[in-house]
N, C-alpha and C positions, 0 to 999 in steps of 0.2 A: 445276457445268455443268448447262446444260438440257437434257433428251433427253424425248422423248415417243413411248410405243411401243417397238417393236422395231426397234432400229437395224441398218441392212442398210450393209455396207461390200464391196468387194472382195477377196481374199485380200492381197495385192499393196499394200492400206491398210493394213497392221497397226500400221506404226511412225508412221501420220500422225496429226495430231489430228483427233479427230472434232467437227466445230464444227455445232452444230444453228443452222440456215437455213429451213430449209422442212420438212414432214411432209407424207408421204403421195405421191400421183402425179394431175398434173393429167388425165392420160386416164383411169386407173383402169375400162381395159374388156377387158382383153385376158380370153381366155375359162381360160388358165390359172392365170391369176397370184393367188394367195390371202396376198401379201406383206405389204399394206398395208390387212386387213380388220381389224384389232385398234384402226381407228381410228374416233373420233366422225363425220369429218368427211373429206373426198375429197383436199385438198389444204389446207396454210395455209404462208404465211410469217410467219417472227417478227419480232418490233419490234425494228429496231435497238438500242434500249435492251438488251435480254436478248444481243443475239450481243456488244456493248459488253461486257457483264456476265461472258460467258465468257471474251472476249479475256483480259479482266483478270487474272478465276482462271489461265488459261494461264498468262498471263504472271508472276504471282507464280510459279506455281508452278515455272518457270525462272529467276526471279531472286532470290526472297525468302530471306533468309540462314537463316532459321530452318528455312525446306523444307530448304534445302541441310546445315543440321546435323542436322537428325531424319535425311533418308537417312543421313547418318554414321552416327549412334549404330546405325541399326538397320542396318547394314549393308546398304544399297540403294545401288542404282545411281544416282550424280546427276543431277539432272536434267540433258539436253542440249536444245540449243536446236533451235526448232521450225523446222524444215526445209519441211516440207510441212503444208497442210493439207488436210482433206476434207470440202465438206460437206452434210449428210443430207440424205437426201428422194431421190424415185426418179428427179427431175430436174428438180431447182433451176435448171439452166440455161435452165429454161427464162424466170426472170426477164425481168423486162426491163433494158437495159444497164445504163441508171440505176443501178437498185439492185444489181447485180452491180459494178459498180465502184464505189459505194458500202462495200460489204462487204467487196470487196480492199482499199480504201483505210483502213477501219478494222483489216483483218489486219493491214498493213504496218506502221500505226501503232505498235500494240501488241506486233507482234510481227516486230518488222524482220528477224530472219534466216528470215522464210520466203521459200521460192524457188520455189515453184507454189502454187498451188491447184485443186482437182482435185473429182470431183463426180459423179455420171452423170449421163445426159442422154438425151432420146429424141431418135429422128432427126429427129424434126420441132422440136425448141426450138429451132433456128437459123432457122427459114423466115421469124421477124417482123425479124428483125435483120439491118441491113447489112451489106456485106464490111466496113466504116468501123466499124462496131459489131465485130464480131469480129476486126479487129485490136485495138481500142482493147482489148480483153479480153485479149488474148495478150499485149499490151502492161503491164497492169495484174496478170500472174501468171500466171491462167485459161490449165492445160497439162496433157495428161494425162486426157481424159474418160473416164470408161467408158459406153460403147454399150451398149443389150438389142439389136441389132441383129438376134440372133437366126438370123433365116434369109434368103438368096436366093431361098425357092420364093413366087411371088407368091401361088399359092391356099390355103396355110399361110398368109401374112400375113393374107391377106382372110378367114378360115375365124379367123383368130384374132384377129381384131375389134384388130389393132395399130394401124391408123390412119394407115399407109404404104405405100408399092408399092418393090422393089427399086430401080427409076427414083429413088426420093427419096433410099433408101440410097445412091447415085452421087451427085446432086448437091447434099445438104448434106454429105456426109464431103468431094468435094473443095473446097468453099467452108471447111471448116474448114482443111484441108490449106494452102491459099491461102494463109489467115489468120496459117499456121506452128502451129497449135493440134493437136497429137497428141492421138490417140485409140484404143482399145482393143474391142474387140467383145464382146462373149458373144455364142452362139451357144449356141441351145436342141437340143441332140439329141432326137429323137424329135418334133419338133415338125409334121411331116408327114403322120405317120400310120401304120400299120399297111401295110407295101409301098412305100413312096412314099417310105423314108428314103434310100435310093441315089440318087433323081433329086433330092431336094431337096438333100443336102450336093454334089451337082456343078451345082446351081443356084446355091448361097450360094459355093461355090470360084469361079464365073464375073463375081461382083458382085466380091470380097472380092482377088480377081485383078485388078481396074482401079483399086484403092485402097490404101494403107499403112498400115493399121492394125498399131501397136507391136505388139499382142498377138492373140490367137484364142482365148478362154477359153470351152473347151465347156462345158456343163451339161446333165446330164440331165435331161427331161423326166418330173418329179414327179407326178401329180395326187392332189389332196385333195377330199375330198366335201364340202368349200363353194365350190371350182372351178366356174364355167359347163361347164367341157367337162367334170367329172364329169358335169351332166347333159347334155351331148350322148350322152357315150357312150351311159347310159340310154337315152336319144329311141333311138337305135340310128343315129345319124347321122356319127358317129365310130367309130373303133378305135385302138387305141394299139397301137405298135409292141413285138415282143419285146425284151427284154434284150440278149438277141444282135442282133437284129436294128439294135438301136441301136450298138453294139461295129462291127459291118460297115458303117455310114452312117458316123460318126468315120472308121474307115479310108479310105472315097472321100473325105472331105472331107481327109486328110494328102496323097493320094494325088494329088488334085488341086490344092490349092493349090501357085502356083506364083510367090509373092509372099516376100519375106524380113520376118518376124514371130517371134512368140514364141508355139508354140504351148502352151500352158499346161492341164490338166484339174484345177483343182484345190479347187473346190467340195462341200459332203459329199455333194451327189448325183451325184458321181462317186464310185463305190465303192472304182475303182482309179485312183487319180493317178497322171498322168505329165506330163513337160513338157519341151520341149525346142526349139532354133530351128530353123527352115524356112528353106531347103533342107537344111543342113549335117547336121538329127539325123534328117531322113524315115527311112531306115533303121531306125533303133532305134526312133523314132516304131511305125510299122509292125512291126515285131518286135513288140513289146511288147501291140502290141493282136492281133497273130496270135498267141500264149500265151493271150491269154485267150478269144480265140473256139474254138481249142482244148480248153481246158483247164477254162473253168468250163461249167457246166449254168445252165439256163433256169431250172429253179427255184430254185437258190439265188441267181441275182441278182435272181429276182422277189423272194424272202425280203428281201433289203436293202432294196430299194424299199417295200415294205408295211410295213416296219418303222422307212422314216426319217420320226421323228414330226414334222419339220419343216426345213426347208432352211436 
């Protein structure tokens, strides 16, 4: 298989095949983001020939009698057939249709029992593409997207160079909705700033509340010093939020969302996971993060944070 870089998947992808498509992120300006710096180059897609090339390996590697006796002997698990696929880059979707049903059309090929395919995508990779285009893609597999969507506070998005207004987040999620195309959020905790994480998670509840995204997968807001916003902070133009203080935004945003999802924390820069659906688990939702605004101290979750070498 080919992969180039650090391959970045969802928690939620683990049992899919990771099929390399694209590298890298066509915006590549957000002031946090230090994902996709290990690369030569901002953005590229691969030559159909190379994703052909993987399909292939996939595919023996589900049907060829010899894989299927080597797992024998060594006692491993058979191969099962490929369900789902997912593939790389911080948002392939944002292809054009062409070549996105291109590329389903060569999964199917090779790999007839997949039943999605799946990808992230920024809010904006739908704005070039018809409603005609995005059925034809939901129509072709294309189900199940993960979102950076991040946050509902508009001067957090603008302040972090994302290249959307909550306004966009409404009208390409329900253009996909339309299309029957499900999709999934991250939402960056701490992304507002020092004071401003209470008004921001009942800004993002207020967007994320007129939409149906399957999931809400928080993540805390890391920064590394080849980040932009490591040097805003420096300029002294920024502040980042406490540990707690980030513990207490989560909570307004359980507290407020008032939509049926999944909400899910399950990324390493969340130190303490938890997960569970909206309306039905709010309670223990809420428990569980009032134990830890309780129970842990400011410096030992700064300790994790300064200590996670990478996300």
């Amino acid at each position: 298989m080919h992969y180039t870089g650090t391959i970045w998947r969802p928690p939620y992808e683990a049992d899919s095949l990771l099929l390399e498509v694209t590298a890298g992120c066509t915006h590549h300006n957000c002031k946090f983001c230090t994902l996709y710096r290990d690369l030569p180059f901002r953005f590229r897609m691969f030559p159909l020939e190379d994703i052909e090339s993987d399909l292939l390996e996939a595919q023996l590697l589900c049907t060829d009698p010899i894989a299927r006796m080597t797992a024998r002997l060594r006692q491993l698990p058979q191969p099962e057939p490929v369900r789902r696929v997912f593939l790389t880059g911080a948002n392939p979707f944002v292809l054009q249709t062409e070549k996105l049903l291109a590329i389903a059309e060569r999964i199917h090929r090779y790999l007839p029992s997949v039943e999605s395919i799946g990808c992230f995508a920024r809010v904006t990779d739908s704005v070039n593409k018809t409603d005609e285009d995005l059925a034809q893609l939901r129509q072709a597999g294309y189900n199940g997207l993960t979102i950076g969507a991040e946050t509902g506070d508009n001067d957090a998005l603008s302040f972090m160079n994302k290249g959307y207004t909550a306004r966009d987040i409404l009208t390409q999620c329900r253009r996909l909705e339309a299309a029957g195309i499900e999709y999934g959020f991250f939402y960056l905790t701490g992304i507002s700033g020092k004071g401003k994480g209470d008004a921001g998670a009942k800004a993002t509840a207020e967007i994320f509340n007129q939409l149906h995204p399957f999931l809400v997968g928080p993540n805390m807001l890391t920064i590394y010093p080849d980040s932009g916003l490591y040097q805003e902070i420096r300029r002294g133009a920024w502040q980042e939020e406490g540990e707690l203080e980030k513990y207490r935004e989560l909570r307004t945003l359980v507290e407020n969302l008032r939509i049926s999802t999944y909400f899910a924390a399950m990324g390493a820069s969340n130190e303490f996971q938890f997960h569970g659906k909206l309306p039905e688990d709010r309670d223990r939702l809420l428990a569980a993060l009032d134990r830890i605004l309780s129970g842990e101290q400011e410096d030992d979750l700064r300790d994790y944070r300064r200590n996670l070498p990478h996300l």
